[in-house]
C-alpha positions as CSV (number, residue, x, y, z in Angstrom):
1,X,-74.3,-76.9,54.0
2,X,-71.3,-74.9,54.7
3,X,-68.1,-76.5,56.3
4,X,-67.1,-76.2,59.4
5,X,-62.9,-75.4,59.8
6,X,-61.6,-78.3,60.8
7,X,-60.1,-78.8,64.3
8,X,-56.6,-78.6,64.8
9,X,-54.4,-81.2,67.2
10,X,-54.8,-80.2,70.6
11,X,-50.7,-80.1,70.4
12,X,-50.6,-78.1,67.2
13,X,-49.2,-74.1,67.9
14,X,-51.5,-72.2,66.5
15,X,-51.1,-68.3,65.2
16,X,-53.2,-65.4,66.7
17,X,-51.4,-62.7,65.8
18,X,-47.9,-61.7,64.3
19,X,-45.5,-58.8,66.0
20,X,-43.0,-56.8,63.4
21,X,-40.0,-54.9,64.6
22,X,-38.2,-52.0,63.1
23,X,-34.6,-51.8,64.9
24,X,-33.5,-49.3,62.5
25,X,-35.1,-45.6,63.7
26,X,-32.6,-43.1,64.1
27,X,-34.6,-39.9,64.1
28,X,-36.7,-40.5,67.0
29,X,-40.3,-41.1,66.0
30,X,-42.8,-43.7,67.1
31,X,-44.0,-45.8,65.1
32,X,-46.9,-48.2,65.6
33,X,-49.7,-49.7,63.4
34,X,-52.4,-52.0,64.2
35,X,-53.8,-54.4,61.9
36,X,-56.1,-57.3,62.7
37,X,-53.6,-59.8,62.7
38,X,-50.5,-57.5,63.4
39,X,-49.2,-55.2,65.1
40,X,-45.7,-53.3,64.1
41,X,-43.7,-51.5,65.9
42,X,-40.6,-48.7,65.4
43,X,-38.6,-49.0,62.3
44,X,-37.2,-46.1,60.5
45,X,-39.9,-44.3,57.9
46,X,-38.7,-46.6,55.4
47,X,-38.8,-50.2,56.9
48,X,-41.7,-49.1,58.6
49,X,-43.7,-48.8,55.3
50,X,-42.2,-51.8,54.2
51,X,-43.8,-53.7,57.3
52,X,-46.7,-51.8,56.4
53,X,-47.1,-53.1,52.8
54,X,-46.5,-56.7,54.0
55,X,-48.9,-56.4,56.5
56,X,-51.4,-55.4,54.2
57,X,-50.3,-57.8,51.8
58,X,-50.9,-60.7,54.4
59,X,-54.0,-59.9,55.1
60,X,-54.9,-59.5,51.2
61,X,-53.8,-63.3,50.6
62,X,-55.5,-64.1,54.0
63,X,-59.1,-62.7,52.9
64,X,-58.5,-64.2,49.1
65,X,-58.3,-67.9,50.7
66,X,-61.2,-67.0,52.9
67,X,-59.4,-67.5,56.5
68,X,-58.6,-66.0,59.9
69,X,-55.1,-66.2,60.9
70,X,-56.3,-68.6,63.7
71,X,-57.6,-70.9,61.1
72,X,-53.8,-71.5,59.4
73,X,-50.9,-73.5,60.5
74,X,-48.0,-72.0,61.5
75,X,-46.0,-73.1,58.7
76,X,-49.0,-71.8,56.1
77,X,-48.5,-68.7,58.4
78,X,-44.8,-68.5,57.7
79,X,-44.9,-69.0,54.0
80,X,-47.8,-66.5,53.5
81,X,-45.6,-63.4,55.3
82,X,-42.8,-64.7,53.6
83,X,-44.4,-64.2,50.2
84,X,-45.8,-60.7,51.7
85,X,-43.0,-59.7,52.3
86,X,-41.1,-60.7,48.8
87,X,-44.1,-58.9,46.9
88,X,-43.5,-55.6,49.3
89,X,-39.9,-55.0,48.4
């Protein structure tokens, strides 16, 4: 029988979603992508594909251990963008 995820602390933050921001555009363009569980914003062309890579990165290691980013802690949260975003640069 399959498991059922089990149920977080009713005082335990959870994650639905992660926001990335680019504060380094100087030529003027917008730039926004969508993912399921982010969405980035701005950037210059550069750090934007760098928030880009993470992202998809994330969401690699995500599918790998089976999950939805409401189904991890925060601090599981944290480390996986943190090693997205090590394995981007």
């Amino acid at each position: 029988m399959p498991r059922k995820p089990s149920r977080k602390a009713k005082n335990e933050p959870t994650v639905s979603g992660i926001l990335g921001l680019g504060l380094d555009n100087a030529d003027g363009e917008k730039r926004i992508t969508r993912t399921e569980e982010m969405v980035l914003v701005g950037g210059s062309r550069e750090t934007h594909e760098q928030m880009q890579e993470t992202a998809i990165r994330f969401s690699e290691e995500l599918e790998k251990r089976g999950k939805k980013i409401n189904e991890v802690s925060v601090r599981e949260a944290a480390d996986l963008l943190r090693e997205a975003h090590e394995k981007s640069r």
